[in-house]
N, C-alpha and C positions, 0 to 999 in steps of 0.2 A: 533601455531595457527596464523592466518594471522589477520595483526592488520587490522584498520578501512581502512587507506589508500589503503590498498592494498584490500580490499573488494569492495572500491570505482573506482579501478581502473578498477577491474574486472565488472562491473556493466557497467560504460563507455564504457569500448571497447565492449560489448554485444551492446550496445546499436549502433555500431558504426558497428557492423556485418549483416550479411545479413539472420539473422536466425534462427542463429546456436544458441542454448540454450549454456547458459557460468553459472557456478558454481566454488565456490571459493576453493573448492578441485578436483581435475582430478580423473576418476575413476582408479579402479587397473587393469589395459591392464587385467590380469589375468579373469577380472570377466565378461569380455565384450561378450565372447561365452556364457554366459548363456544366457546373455541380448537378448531378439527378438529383430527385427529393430525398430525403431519408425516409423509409418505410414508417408505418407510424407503431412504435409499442405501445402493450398495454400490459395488463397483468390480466388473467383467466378468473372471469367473474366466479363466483361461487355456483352459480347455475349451469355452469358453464363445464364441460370434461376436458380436463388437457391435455393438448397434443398428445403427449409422453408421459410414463411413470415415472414417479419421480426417482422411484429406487431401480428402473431399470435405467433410467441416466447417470445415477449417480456407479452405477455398478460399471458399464460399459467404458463412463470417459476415468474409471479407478483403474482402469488398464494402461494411460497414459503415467507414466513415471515422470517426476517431475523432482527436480531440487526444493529446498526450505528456505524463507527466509525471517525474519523479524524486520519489522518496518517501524521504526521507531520515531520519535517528536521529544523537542527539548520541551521542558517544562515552560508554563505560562510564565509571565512579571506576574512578581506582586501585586497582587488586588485585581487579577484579571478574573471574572466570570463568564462563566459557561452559559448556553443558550438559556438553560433554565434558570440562573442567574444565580447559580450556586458556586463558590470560590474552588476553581481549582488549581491541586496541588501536583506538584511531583510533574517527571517525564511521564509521556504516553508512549505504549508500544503495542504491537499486536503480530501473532504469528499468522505469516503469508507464505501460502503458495504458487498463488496464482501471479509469481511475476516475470517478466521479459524485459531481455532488452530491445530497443525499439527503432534507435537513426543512432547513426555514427557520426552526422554532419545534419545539424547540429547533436551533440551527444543525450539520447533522450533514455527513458527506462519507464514501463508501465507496470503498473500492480492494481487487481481489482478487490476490493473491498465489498462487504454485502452493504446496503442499505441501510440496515437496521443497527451498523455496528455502533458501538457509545465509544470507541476510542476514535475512530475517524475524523467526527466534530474537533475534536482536542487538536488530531493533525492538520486539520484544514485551515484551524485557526491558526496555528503558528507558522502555515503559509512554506512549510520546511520537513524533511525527512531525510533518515540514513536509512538506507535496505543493509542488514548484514547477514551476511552469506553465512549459513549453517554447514558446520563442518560435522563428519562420520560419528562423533562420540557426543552429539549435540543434541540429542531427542530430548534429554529429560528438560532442558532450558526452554523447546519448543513448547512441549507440556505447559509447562507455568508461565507462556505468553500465550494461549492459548484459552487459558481460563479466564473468564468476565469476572469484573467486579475484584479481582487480588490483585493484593500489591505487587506487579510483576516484576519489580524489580527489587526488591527485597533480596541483600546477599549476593546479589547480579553486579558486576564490577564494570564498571563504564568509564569513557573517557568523551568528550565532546570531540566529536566531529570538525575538524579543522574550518570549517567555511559557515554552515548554519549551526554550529554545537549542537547537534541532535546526539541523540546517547550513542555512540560507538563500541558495542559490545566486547569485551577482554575476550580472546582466545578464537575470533571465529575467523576463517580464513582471508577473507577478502570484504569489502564495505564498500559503499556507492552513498556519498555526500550529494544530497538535490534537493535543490526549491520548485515547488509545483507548479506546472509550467499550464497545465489544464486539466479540467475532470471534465469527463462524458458520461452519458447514461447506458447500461448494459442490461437493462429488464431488468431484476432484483438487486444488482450489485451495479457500483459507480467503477468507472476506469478512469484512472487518475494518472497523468503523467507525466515526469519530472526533468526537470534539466539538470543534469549532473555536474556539479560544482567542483567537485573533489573523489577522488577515489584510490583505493589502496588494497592490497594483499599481507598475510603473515604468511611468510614461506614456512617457518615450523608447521603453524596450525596447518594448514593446506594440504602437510606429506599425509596427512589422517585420511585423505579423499573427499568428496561432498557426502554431506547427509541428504538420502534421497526418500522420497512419499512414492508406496504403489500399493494402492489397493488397500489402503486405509493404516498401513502398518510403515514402518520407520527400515532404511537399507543400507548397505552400504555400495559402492562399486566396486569390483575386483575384477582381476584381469587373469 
C-alpha cells in the first residue's frame, strides 16, 4: 500500500499536470479495452456562450439540501514550502459541501474542491485529511472556514486525528480520518478521494442533529 508520502506526491504532481486525472494506483493495461474513452472537458472559451446560466444552476441545484462539512490538513514540518516557495505555517482547513460517501469495501469518501482554491495545495501536500461532520449549532465555525486568507483556526480547539493527525474539530458530531487515495478532474473543481483510516462519533454532540445548506442559508432537521 502506498504510504502518505507517496499519496502526497501523487496529488502534487496532478496538481502540477495539465488535466490528466492521477490516482494513487495505475489501472491494469489489461482492463483498459473495456473502459469507453472519457469525454474530453474543457472550459467555455470566452467567445464562446454557455450551455447554462450560471445563476440559473446555481439556483436550481440550491434546491438540493445537503449537510456541511470542514475538510481539514495537519500542519506542514518545519521548513516545509509551498509551491510559491513561501514557508507555510499552521493547519489547513476549508468549509465543504460537496461531500459523499463513496465504497464501503474498500471504505472510500469523496469531496470536490474548486480549482482555484489556495487551501487544497496545503492538503494535497500533506497527502492526509479529517472531514468533520457539522452539527445544528455549527454555522458560525462554517463562516470562519469559509473565509480565504484568515486564521481559521484561531480560538478553534482541535485535537489530532488518531491515524494522519489532521485537526479533529472539538464539538462536532462524528469525523472521517483519510489519506488520499486519488484526485480526478470535474471541469472547475478537482474530486478528491480518500481511504478512511480511522473514524468516530460524539453521541452528545450528534443529539443537536446535522447542520444542513439549502438554498444558500444554514437548517436544521426536525421531525
Amino acid at each position: 500500500m502506498m504510504g502518505h508520502a507517496g499519496m502526497a506526491a501523487t496529488a502534487v504532481r496532478y496538481l502540477r499536470s495539465v488535466g490528466a486525472p492521477t490516482s494513487a494506483t495505475a489501472p491494469d493495461p489489461a482492463d483498459r479495452a473495456a473502459v469507453p474513452p472519457r469525454p474530453a472537458l474543457r472550459a467555455v472559451r470566452e467567445d464562446e456562450r454557455a450551455p447554462l446560466d450560471p445563476a440559473d444552476f446555481r439556483n436550481v441545484l440550491g434546491h438540493f439540501a445537503s449537510g456541511v462539512t470542514i475538510i481539514t490538513a495537519p500542519a506542514p514540518a518545519p521548513g516545509t514550502a509551498g509551491a510559491d516557495g513561501a514557508a507555510a505555517h499552521g493547519p489547513a482547513g476549508f468549509a465543504c459541501q460537496s461531500f459523499a460517501s463513496l465504497s464501503l469495501d474498500p471504505p472510500l469518501v469523496t469531496f470536490m474542491v474548486a480549482r482555484t482554491s489556495t487551501t487544497w495545495p496545503r492538503i494535497a501536500r500533506a497527502g492526509v485529511f479529517c472531514v468533520n461532520i457539522l452539527g445544528a449549532g455549527q454555522g458560525a465555525l462554517c463562516r470562519a472556514f469559509a473565509v480565504s486568507g484568515a486564521d481559521k483556526f484561531a480560538g478553534v480547539a482541535h485535537t489530532p486525528a488518531p491515524v494522519t493527525g489532521s485537526p479533529r474539530l472539538a464539538g462536532v458530531p462524528a469525523w472521517i480520518d483519510c489519506a488520499v487515495q486519488a484526485v480526478h478532474t470535474g471541469g472547475d473543481h478537482l474530486i478528491v478521494v480518500g481511504r478512511v483510516a480511522a473514524l468516530g462519533t460524539d453521541t452528545e454532540a450528534a443529539q443537536a442533529g446535522p447542520l444542513l445548506f439549502h438554498r444558500g442559508t444554514f437548517g436544521r432537521f426536525s421531525t
